[in-house]
N, C-alpha and C positions, 0 to 999 in steps of 0.2 A: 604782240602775239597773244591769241586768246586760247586758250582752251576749254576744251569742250569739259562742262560740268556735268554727270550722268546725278539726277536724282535717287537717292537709296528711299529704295521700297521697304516700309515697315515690316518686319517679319509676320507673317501668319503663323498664329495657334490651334491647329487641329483638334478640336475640342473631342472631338470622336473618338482619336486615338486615347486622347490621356484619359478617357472614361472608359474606354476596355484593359488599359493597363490598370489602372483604379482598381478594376473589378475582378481581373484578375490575381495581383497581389491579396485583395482582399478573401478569395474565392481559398486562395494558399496560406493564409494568416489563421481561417478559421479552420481549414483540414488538419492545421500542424501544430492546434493548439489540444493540449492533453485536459482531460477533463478531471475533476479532480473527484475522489471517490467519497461519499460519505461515511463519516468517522463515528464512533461513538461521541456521547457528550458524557461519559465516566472519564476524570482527570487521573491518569496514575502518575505514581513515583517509580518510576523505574531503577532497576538495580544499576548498578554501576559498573563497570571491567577496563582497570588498564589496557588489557589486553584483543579489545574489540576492534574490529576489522571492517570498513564501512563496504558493501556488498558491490560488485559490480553487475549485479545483472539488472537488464533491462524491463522487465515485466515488473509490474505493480506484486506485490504476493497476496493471497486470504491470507486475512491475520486471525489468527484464536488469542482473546482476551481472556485473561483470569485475574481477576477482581481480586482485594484484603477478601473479601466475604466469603472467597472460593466460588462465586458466581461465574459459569465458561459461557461466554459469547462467544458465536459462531457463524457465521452468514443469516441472521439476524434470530439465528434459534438459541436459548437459553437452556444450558446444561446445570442439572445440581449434583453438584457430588456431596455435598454434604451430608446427606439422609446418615441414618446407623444404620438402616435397614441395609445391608449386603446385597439385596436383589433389587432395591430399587437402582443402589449405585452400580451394579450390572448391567441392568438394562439402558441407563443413560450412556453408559460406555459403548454397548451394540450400538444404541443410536448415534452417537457420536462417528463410531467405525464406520455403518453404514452409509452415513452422510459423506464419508471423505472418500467411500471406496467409490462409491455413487458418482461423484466431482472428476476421478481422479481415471473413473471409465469414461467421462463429458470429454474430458481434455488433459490427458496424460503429461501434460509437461506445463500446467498449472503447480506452480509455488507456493509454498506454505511458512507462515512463519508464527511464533509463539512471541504474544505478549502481555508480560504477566506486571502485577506489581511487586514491588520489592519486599514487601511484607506478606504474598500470597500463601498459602499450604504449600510446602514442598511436596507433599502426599500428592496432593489434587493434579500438581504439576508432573509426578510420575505417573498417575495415570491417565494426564490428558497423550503421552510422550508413546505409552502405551497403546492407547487408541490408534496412535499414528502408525505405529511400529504394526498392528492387528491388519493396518489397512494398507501394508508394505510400502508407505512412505520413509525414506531413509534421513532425509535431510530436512532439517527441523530447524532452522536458524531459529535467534533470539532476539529482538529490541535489547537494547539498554541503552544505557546515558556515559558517557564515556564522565572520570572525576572532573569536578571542575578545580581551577587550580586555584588558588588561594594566594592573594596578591602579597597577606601578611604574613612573615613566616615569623 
């Protein structure tokens, strides 16, 4: 008795399909990758809090930086509080308000957050909190650095 052997045909690769799947994955790799925003190159020591909460919201925030020197970076403008002069450090406080009320008319539901170093002016920090509060921003988070634990006790 013989039976009949059918030859097995080698599978074909559709090279067409797997180059719009290609390109498609790829098309989705780069829509859904986040870009990352540029940082100052001033290194701070940030304060520390047992009690810090890491943030759940989705949006990037503007950060306001305050330097040891009392130096306020802002969306890349430079604040001095420092002056004695009382009218100089008023008038950078307007400008500072105006900037944020200005932002805050662009896109009302733009986040803000305060990051200072751990040695900065307390002063400088109440009146950058000030500016905020001028420009009826409520919520003002803070960076810090949660302690680190200490293996040696």
């Amino acid at each position: 008795m013989k039976f009949y052997t059918r030859k097995r045909r080698m599978p074909a690769v559709i090279i067409v399909s797997l180059i719009d799947i290609l390109a498609i994955l790829l098309i989705f790799v780069i829509v859904t990758t986040t870009f990352k925003s540029s940082q100052s190159q001033i290194v701070f020591k940030l304060p520390e809090s047992k009690s810090a909460e890491a943030t759940t919201e989705n949006s990037e925030p503007m950060i306001l930086e305050i330097d040891p020197s009392g130096e306020i970076t802002f969306q890349d403008q430079k604040f001095n509080f420092n002056s004695k002069d009382d009218a100089m450090v008023e008038s950078q406080m307007k400008k500072l308000t105006a900037l944020l009320l200005e932002l805050k008319k662009k896109s009302p539901d733009t986040h803000f957050a305060l990051k200072g170093a751990s040695d900065a002016n307390f002063g400088k920090i109440i009146k950058v909190i000030d500016a905020f509060k001028d420009a009826d921003i409520k919520n003002l988070p803070a960076f810090m650095e949660t302690p680190a634990t200490s293996s040696s006790k």
